[in-house]
C-alpha positions as CSV (number, residue, x, y, z in Angstrom):
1,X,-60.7,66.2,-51.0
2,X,-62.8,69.1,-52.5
3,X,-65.3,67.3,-55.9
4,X,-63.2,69.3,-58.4
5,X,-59.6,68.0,-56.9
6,X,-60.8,64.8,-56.8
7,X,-62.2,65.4,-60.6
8,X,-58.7,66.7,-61.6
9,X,-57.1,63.7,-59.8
10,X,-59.1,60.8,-61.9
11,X,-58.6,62.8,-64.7
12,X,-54.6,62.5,-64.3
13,X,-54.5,59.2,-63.6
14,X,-56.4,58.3,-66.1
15,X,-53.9,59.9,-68.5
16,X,-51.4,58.6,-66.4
17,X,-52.6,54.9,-67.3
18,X,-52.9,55.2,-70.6
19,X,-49.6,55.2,-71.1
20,X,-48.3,51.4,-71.3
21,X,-44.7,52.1,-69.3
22,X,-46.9,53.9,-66.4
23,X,-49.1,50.8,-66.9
24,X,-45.9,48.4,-66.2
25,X,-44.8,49.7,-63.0
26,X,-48.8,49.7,-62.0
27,X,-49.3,45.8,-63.0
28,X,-46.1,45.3,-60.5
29,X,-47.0,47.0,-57.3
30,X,-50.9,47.4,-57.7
31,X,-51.5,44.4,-55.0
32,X,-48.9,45.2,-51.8
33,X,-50.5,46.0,-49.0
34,X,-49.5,49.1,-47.1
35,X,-47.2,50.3,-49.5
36,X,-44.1,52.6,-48.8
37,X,-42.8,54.5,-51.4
38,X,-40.0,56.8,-52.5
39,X,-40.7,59.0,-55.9
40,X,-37.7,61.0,-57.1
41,X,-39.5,63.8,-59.6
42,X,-42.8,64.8,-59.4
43,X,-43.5,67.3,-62.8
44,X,-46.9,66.5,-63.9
45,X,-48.0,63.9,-61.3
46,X,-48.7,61.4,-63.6
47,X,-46.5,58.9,-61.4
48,X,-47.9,60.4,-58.4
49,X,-51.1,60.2,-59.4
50,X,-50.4,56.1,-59.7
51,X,-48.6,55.7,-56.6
52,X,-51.3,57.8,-54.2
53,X,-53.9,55.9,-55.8
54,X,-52.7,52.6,-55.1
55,X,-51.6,53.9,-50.8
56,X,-55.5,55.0,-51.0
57,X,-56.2,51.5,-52.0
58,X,-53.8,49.3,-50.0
59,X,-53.2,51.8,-47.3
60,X,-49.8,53.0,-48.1
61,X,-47.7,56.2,-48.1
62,X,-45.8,58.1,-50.6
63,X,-42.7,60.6,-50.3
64,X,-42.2,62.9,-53.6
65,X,-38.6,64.7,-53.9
66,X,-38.2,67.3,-56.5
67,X,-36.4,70.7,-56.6
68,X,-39.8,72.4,-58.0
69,X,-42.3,73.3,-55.8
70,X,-45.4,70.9,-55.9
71,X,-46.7,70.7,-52.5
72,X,-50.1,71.9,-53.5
73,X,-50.5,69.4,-56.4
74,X,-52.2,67.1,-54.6
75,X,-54.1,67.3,-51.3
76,X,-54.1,63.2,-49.3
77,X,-53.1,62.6,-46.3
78,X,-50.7,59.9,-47.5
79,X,-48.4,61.6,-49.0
80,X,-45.4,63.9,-48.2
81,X,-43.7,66.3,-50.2
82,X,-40.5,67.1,-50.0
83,X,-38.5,70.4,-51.6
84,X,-35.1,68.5,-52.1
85,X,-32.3,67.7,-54.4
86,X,-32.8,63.8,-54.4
87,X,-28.7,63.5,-53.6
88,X,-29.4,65.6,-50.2
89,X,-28.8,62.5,-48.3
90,X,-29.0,63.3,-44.9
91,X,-31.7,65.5,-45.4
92,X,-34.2,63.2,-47.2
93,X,-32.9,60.0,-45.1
94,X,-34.5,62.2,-41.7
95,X,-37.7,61.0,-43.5
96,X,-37.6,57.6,-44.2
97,X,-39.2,56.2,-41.5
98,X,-39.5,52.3,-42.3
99,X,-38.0,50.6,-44.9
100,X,-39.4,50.8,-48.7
101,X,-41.9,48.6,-51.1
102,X,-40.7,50.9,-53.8
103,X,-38.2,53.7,-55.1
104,X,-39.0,55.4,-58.4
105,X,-36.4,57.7,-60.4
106,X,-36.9,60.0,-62.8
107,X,-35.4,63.0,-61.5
108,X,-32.2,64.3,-63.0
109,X,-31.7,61.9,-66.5
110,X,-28.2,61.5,-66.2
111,X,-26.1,57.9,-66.5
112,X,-23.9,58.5,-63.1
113,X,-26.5,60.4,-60.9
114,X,-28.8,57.4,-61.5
115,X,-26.0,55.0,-60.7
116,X,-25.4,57.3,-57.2
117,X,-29.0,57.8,-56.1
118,X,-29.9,54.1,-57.0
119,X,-26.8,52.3,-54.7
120,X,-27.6,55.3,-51.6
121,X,-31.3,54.2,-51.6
122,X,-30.9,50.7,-52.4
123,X,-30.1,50.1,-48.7
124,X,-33.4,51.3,-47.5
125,X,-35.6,48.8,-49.8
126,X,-37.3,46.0,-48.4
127,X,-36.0,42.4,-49.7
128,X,-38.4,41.4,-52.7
129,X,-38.8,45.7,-53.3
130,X,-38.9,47.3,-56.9
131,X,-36.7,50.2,-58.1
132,X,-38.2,51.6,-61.2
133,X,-35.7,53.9,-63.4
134,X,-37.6,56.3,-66.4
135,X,-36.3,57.4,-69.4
136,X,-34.4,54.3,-70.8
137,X,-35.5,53.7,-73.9
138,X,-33.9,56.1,-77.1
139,X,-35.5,54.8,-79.6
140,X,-38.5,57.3,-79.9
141,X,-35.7,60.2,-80.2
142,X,-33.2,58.5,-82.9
143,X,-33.5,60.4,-86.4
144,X,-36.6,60.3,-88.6
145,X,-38.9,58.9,-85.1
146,X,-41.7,60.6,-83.9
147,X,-39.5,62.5,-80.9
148,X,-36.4,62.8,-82.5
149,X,-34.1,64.6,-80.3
150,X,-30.4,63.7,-80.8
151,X,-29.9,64.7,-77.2
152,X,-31.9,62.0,-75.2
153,X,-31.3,59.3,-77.5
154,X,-27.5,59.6,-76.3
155,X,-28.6,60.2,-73.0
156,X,-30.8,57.5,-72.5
157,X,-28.7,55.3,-74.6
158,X,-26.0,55.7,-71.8
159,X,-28.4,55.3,-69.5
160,X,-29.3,52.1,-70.5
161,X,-26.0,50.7,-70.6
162,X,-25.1,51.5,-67.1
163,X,-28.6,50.3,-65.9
164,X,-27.1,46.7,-67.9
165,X,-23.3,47.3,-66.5
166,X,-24.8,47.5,-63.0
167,X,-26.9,44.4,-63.6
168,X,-24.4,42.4,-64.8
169,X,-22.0,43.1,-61.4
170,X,-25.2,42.3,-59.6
171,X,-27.4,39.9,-60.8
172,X,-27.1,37.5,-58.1
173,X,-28.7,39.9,-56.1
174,X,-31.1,41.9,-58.5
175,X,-33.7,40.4,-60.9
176,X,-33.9,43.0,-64.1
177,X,-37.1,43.5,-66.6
178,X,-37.5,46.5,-69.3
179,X,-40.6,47.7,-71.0
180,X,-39.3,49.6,-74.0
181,X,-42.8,51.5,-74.9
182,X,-42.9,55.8,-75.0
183,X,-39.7,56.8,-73.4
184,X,-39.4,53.4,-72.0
185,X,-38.9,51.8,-67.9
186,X,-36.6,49.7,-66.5
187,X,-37.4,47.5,-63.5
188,X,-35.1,46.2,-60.9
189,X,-36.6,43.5,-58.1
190,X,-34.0,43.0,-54.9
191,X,-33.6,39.6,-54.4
192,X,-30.5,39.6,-51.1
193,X,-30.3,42.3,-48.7
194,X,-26.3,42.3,-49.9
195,X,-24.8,45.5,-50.9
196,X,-24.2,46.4,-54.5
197,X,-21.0,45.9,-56.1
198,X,-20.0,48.9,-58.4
199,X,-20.6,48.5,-62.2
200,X,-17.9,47.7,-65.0
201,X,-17.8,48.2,-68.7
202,X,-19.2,45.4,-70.6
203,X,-16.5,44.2,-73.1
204,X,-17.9,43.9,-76.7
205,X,-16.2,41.0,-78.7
206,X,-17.6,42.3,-81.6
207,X,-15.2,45.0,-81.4
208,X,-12.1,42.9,-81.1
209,X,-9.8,43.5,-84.0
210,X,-9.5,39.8,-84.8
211,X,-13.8,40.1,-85.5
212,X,-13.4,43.1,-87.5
213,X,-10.9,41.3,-89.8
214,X,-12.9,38.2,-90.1
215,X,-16.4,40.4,-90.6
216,X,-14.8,42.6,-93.3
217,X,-12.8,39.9,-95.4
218,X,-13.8,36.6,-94.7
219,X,-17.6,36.6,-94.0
220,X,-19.5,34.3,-96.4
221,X,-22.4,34.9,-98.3
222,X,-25.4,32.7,-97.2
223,X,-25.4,29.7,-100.3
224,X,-28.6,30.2,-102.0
C-alpha cells in the first residue's frame, strides 16, 4: 500500500471503531485465525475497514458485494470485490471458495430480503460462524430522537421482529445477541449445521380480547 492509502485506511477504521455497534461485531471475531468472510454492502468502508484489518492480522480473506462500484476503495491483497446484487446467487456462490467464519448484511434494509439472503447463505457458514445483520435498532429515528426519520423506525422495527420470528423457529440451532447502540446490530452464532426452518408470526397475548377487557375495566390501582 502507497503511505497516503495506508494513512486514509487507519483513519477509517479508526472512525469505524468508534462507533460501539462496529465495536460489537469487532470484540466477536477479532481472535479467529484465518478468517473468511462475506460482507453484503460496502458504502463507506467503515465495515470493511474492520474486517480487512483483522484478515491482515489473522491471515484471512474478505469478499464485499454491493451494486456500487468500490473496487478502488481499498488496495490488499485479501480482499475481493464483487459488482453484484447480493440475491445473484449463482453468481456470487462461483466465489465462495471454502466455507465462512462470518457473513455480514447491510445491503438492501428490507424485513424479507434479509430473511432470503440470510437462509441462502446460512448454508455456507462454518458451525460455531457469526451472521451479523445492521440497521436493527429504531429507536434513534422515533419522533423527537436525534435521527428522527419515521421511515427507518418502521423499517427497522420490522426488521427486528422478523430477525426475533426467525429466532424463535430456530433457536435450537442459532444462539441470538443484540447491541442496540447508533442504528443498532444484531448477532446470530450457528450452533448445528441443520437447516433453517421458516419464521412465524409471534402471537401477542397482550392483544387477546379477553386482556384488553381485563386491562381497560378491571385493572387495579397499586394500594398505596
Amino acid at each position: 500500500m502507497q503511505k497516503n492509502i495506508i494513512l486514509d485506511f487507519n483513519k477509517l477504521l479508526k472512525k469505524a471503531l468508534s462507533f460501539s455497534n462496529y465495536r460489537f461485531v469487532y470484540e466477536k471475531i477479532k481472535k479467529i485465525k484465518k478468517v473468511n468472510i462475506l460482507e453484503f454492502g460496502v458504502r463507506e468502508g467503515l465495515s470493511t475497514s474492520i474486517f480487512l484489518s483483522l484478515c491482515d492480522k489473522n491471515f484471512g480473506k474478505l469478499t464485499s458485494v454491493d451494486v456500487d462500484d468500490y473496487k478502488k476503495l481499498f488496495k490488499n491483497v485479501r480482499w475481493t470485490f464483487l459488482k453484484s446484487r447480493d440475491d445473484n446467487f449463482h453468481f456470487i456462490k462461483k466465489n465462495i471458495k471454502d466455507k465462512l467464519d462470518i457473513i455480514y448484511i447491510d445491503s438492501y434494509h428490507e424485513p424479507e430480503h434479509i430473511k432470503k439472503i440470510l437462509y441462502y447463505y446460512f448454508k455456507f457458514l462454518k458451525k460455531d460462524g457469526y451472521i451479523f445483520i445492521d440497521d436493527i435498532s429504531w429507536l434513534p429515528y422515533i419522533k423527537n430522537s436525534y435521527r428522527e426519520n419515521s421511515w427507518n423506525e418502521i423499517t427497522n422495527r420490522r426488521t427486528f421482529i422478523k430477525i426475533i420470528e426467525i429466532y424463535n423457529q430456530n433457536f435450537k440451532n442459532l444462539n441470538l445477541e443484540f447491541c442496540f447502540d447508533n442504528s443498532g446490530m444484531a448477532m446470530f452464532k450457528k450452533k448445528k449445521n441443520t437447516k433453517l426452518k421458516d419464521p412465524k408470526k409471534i402471537f401477542n397475548s397482550e392483544l387477546k380480547f379477553k386482556n384488553i377487557l381485563s386491562r381497560t375495566f378491571f385493572n387495579r390501582k397499586p394500594i398505596n
